[in-house]
C-alpha beads as a LAMMPS data file, in Angstrom:
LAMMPS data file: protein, C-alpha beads

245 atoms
244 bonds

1 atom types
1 bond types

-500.0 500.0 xlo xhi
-500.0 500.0 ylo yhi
-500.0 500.0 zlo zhi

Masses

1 110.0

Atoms # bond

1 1 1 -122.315 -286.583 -306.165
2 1 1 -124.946 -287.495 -304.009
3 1 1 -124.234 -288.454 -300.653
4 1 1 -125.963 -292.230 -300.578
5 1 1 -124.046 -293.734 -297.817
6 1 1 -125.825 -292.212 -294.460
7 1 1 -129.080 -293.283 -295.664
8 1 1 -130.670 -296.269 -293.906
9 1 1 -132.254 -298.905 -296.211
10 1 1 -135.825 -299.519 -295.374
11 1 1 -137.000 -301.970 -297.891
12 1 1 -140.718 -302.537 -298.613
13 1 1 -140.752 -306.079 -298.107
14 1 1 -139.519 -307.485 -295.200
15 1 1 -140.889 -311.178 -295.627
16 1 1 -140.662 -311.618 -299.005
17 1 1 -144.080 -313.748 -300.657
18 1 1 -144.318 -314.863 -304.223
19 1 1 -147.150 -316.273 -304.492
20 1 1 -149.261 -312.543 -304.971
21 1 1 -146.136 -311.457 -307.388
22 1 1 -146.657 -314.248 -309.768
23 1 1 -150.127 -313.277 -310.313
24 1 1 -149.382 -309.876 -311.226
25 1 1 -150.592 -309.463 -315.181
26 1 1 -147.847 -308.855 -317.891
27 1 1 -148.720 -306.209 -320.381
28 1 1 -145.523 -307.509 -322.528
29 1 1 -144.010 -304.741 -324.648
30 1 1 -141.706 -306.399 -326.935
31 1 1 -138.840 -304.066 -326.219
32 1 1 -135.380 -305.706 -327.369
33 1 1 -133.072 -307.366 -325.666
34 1 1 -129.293 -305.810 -325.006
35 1 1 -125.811 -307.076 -324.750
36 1 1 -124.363 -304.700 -321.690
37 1 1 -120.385 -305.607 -323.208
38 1 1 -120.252 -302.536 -325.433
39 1 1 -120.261 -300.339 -322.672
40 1 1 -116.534 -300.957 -320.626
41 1 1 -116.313 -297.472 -319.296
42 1 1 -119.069 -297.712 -317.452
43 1 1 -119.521 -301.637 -316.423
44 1 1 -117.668 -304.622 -316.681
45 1 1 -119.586 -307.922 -317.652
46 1 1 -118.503 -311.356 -315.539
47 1 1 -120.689 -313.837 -316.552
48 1 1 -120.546 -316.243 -313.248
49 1 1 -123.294 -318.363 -314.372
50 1 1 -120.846 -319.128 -317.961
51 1 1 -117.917 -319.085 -315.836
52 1 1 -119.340 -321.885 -313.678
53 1 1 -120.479 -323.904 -316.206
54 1 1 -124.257 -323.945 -315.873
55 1 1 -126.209 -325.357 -318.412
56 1 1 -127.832 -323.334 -321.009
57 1 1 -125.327 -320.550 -319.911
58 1 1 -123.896 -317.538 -322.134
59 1 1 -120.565 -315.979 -322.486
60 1 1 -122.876 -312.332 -322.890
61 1 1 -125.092 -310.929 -320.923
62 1 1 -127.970 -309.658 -321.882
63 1 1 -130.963 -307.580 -320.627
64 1 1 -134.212 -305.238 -321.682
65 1 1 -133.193 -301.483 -323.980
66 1 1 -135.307 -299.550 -320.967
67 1 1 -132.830 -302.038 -318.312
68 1 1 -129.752 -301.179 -320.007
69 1 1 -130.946 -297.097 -320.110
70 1 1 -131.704 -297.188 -316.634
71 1 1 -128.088 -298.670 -315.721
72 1 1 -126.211 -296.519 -317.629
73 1 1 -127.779 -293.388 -315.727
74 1 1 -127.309 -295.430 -312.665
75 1 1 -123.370 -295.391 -313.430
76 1 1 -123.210 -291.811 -314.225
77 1 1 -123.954 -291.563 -309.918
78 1 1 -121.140 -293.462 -308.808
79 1 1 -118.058 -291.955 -307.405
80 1 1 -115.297 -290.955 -310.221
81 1 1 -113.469 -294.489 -311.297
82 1 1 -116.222 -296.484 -310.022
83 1 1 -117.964 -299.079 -312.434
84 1 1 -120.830 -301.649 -312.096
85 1 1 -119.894 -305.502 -312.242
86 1 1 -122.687 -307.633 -313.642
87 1 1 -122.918 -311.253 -312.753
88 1 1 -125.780 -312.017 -314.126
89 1 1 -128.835 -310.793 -316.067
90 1 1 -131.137 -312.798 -318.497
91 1 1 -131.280 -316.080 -317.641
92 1 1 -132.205 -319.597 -319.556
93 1 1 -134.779 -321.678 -317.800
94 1 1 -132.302 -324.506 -318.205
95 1 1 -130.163 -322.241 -316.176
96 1 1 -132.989 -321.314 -313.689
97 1 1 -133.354 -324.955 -313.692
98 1 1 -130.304 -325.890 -312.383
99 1 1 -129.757 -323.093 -309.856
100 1 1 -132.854 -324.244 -308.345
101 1 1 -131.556 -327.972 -308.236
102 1 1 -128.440 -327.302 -306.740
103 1 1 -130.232 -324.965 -303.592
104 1 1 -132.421 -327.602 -302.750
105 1 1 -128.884 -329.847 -302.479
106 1 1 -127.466 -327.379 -300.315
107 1 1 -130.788 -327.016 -298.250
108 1 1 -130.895 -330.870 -297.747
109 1 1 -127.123 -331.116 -296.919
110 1 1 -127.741 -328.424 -294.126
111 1 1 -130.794 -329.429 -293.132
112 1 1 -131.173 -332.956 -293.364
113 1 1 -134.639 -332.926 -291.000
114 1 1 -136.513 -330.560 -293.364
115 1 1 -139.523 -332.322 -295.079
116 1 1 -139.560 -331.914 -298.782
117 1 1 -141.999 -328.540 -298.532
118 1 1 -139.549 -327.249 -296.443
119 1 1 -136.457 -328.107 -298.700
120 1 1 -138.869 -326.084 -301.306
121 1 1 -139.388 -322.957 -299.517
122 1 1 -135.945 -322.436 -298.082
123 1 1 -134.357 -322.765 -301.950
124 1 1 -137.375 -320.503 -302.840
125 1 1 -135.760 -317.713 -300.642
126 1 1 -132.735 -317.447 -302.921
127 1 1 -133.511 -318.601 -306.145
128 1 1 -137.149 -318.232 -308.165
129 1 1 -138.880 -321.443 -309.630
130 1 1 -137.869 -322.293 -312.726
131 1 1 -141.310 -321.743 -314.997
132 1 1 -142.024 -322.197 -318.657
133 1 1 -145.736 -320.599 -317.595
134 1 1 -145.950 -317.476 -319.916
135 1 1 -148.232 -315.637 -317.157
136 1 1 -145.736 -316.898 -314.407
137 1 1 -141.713 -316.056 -315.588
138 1 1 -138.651 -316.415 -313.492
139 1 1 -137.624 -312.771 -313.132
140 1 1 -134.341 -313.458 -314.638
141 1 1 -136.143 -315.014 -317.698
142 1 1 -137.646 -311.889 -318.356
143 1 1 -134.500 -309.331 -319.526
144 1 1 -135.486 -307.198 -316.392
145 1 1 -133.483 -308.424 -313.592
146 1 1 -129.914 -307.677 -313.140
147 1 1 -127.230 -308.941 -310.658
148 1 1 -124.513 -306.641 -309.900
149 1 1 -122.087 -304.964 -307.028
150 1 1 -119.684 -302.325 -307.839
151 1 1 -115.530 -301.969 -308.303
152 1 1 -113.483 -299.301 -307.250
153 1 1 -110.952 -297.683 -309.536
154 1 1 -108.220 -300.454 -309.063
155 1 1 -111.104 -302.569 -310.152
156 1 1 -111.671 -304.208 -306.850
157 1 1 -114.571 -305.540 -305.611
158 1 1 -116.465 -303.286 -302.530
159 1 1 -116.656 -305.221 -299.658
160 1 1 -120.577 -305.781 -299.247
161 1 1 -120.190 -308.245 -295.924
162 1 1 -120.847 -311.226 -298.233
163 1 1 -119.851 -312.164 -301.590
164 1 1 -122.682 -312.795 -304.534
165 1 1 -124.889 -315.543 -304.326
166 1 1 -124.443 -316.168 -300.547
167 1 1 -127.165 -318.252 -299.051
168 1 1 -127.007 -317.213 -296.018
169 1 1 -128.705 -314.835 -293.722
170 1 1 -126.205 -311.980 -294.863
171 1 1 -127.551 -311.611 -298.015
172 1 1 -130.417 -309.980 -296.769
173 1 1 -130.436 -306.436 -298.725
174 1 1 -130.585 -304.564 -294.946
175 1 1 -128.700 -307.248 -292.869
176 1 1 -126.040 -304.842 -291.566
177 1 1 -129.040 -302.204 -290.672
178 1 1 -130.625 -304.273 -287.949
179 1 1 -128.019 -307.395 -286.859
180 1 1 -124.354 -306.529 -286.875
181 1 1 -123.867 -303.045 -287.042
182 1 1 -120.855 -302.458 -284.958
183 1 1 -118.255 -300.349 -286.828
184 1 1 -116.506 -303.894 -288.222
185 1 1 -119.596 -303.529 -290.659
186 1 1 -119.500 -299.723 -291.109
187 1 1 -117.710 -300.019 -294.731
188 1 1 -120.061 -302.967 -296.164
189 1 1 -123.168 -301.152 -294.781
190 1 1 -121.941 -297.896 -296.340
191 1 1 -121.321 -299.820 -299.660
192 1 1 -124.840 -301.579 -299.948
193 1 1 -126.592 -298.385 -299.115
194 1 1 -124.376 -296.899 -301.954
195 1 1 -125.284 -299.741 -304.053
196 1 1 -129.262 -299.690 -303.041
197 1 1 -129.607 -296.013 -303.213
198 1 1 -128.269 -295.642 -306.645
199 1 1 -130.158 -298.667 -308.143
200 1 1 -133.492 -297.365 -306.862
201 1 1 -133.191 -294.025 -307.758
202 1 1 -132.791 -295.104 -311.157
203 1 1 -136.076 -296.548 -311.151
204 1 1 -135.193 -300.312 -310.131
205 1 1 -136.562 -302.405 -307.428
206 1 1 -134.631 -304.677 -304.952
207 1 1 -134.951 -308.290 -303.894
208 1 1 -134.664 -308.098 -300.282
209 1 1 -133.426 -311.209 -299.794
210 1 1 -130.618 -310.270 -301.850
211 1 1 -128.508 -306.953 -301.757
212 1 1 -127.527 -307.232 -305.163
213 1 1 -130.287 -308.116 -307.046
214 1 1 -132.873 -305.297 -308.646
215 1 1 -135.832 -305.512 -311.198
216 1 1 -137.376 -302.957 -313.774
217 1 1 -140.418 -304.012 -315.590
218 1 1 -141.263 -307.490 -314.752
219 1 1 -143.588 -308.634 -311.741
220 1 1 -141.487 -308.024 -309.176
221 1 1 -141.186 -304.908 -309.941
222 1 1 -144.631 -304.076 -310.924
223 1 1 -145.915 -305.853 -307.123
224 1 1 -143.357 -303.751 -305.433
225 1 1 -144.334 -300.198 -307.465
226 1 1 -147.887 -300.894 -307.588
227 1 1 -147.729 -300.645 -310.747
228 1 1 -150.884 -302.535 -311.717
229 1 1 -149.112 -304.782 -314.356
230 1 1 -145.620 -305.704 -315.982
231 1 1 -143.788 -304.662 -319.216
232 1 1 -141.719 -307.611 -318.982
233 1 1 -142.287 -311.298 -319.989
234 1 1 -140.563 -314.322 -320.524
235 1 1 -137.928 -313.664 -323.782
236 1 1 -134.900 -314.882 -325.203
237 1 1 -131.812 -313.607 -327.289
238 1 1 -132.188 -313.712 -331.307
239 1 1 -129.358 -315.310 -332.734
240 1 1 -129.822 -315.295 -336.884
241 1 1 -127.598 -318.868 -336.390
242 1 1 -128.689 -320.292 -333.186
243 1 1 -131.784 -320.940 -331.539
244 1 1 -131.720 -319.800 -327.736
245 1 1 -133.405 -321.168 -324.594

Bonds

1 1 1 2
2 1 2 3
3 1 3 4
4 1 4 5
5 1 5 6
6 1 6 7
7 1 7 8
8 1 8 9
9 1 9 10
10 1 10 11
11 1 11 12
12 1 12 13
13 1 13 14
14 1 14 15
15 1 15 16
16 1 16 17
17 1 17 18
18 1 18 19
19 1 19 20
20 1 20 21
21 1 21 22
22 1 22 23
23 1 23 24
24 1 24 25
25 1 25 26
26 1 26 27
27 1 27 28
28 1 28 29
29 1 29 30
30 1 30 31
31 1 31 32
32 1 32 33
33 1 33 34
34 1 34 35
35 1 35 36
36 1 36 37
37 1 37 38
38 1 38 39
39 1 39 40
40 1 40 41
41 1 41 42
42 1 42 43
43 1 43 44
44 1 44 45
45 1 45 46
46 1 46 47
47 1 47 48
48 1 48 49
49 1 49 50
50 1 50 51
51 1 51 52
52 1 52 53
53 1 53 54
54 1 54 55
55 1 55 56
56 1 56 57
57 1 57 58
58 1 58 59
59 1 59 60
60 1 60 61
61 1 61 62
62 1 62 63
63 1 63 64
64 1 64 65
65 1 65 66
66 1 66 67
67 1 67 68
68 1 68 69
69 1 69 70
70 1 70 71
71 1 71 72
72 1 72 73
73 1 73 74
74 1 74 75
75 1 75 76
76 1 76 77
77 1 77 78
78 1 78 79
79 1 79 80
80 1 80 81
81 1 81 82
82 1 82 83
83 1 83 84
84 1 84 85
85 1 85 86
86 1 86 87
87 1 87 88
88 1 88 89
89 1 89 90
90 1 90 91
91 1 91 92
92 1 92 93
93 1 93 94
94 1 94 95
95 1 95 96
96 1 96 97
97 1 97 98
98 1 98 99
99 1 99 100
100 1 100 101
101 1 101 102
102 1 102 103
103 1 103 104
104 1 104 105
105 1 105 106
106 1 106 107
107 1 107 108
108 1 108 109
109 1 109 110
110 1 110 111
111 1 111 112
112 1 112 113
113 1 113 114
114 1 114 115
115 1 115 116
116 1 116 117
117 1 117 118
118 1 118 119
119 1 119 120
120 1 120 121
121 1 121 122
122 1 122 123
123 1 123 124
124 1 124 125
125 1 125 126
126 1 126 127
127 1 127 128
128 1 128 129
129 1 129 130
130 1 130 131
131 1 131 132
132 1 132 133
133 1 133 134
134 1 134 135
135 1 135 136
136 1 136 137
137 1 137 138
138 1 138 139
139 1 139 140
140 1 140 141
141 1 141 142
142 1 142 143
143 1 143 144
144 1 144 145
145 1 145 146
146 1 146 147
147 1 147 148
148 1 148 149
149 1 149 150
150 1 150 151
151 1 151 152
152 1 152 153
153 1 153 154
154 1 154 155
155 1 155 156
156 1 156 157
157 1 157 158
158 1 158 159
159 1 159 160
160 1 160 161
161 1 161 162
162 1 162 163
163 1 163 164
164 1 164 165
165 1 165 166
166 1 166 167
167 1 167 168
168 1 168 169
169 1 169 170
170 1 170 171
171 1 171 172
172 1 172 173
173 1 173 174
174 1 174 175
175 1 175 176
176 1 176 177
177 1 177 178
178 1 178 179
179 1 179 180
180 1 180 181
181 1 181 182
182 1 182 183
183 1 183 184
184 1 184 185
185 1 185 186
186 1 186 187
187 1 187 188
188 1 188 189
189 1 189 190
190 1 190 191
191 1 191 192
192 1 192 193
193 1 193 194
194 1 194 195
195 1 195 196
196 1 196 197
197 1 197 198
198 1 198 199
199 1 199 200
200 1 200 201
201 1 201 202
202 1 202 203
203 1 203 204
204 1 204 205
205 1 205 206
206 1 206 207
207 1 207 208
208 1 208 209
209 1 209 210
210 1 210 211
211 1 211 212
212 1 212 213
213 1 213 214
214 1 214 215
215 1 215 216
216 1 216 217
217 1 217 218
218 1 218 219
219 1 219 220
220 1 220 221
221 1 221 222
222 1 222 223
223 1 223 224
224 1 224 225
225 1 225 226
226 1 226 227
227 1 227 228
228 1 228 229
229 1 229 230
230 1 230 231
231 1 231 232
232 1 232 233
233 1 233 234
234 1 234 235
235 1 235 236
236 1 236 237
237 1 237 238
238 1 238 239
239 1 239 240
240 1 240 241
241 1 241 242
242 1 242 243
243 1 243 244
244 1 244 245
């Protein structure tokens, strides 16, 4: 196995901007969405958004065939016993929705001065606006962005110096490269750069603002690759019953 843990992470966006990402153009391909729960020897699916209760949350989780590919040659890099966790992948606008709604809570109960624009762009920095804009997609709408960390071989969680969906400033993909890096932080800081290092070898992008979210084929990742355009859009799961979000 590779040796990904003495390699820095130097993302490509330090101060991340969505405005220039959101006009990227989608050249949508139609490829399929997945469910990742028929794989268990290589990841293990915890749904937190279902867990939590979210509206227009599923029990599955679900993302793009190229997505899925990409992860499963992803796991094949991980030490022996090590799997993927998943928290989340394709997402419901009503989900997107009320992620949004609940950061801009926590960014008023914090910061009770901010003006309204500034209650915006602080929830912006953790969670996308929610958009029903076919040119514009949340990147979770589109099947091509995936939330994960990785468990050992007792199935424990790797300590990554903050848990998912942390707001704060610790969440930042290369936090423990440039604040605390004092040997307290050695194992999280060896466990992200495991984590980063294997996802973006495998072709996916990373959200700097968060360590454990990456992107194939949508508009994030086309702005970060320069690739010119997207393969992703906004989708949803086909249900022969059941009409999705």
């Amino acid at each position: 196995m590779l040796d990904f843990t003495d390699t820095p992470i130097e993302t490509p966006v330090t101060n991340w901007d969505w405005s220039p990402i959101r006009e990227v153009p989608i050249r949508e391909n139609n490829e399929p969405l997945i469910s990742l729960s028929y794989l268990p020897e290589k990841m293990v699916v915890s749904p937190q958004y279902f867990i939590q209760n979210l509206p227009g949350s599923y029990p599955e989780l679900y993302t793009r065939l190229e997505v899925q590919n990409k992860l499963i040659n992803a796991a094949r890099k991980l030490p022996y016993g090590y799997k993927f966790v998943i928290f989340d992948t394709w997402r419901s606008i009503p989900t997107q929705q009320a992620l949004f709604d609940q950061m801009k809570h926590f960014v008023q109960r914090d910061h009770p001065s901010y003006s309204d624009e500034q209650v915006q762009q602080a929830a912006l920095r953790i969670v996308a606006l929610p958009s029903t804009d076919p040119t514009k997609p949340s990147p979770h709408n589109t099947g091509g962005s995936i939330d994960l960390s990785i468990i050992d071989e007792d199935g424990r969680l790797l300590e990554m110096g903050s848990p998912f969906d942390d707001i704060s400033m610790r969440a930042k993909t290369t936090y423990y490269e440039t604040e605390e890096t004092s040997e307290k932080y050695d194992v999280a800081r060896r466990n992200r750069r495991l984590l980063y290092h294997i996802m973006t070898q495998a072709g996916f992008t990373n959200y700097s603002e968060e360590w454990w979210h990456f992107d194939y084929g949508n508009q994030n990742w086309a702005s970060l690759t320069n690739n010119g355009y997207a393969i992703y859009g906004a989708t949803k799961p086909v249900f022969p019953w059941v009409e999705a979000y």
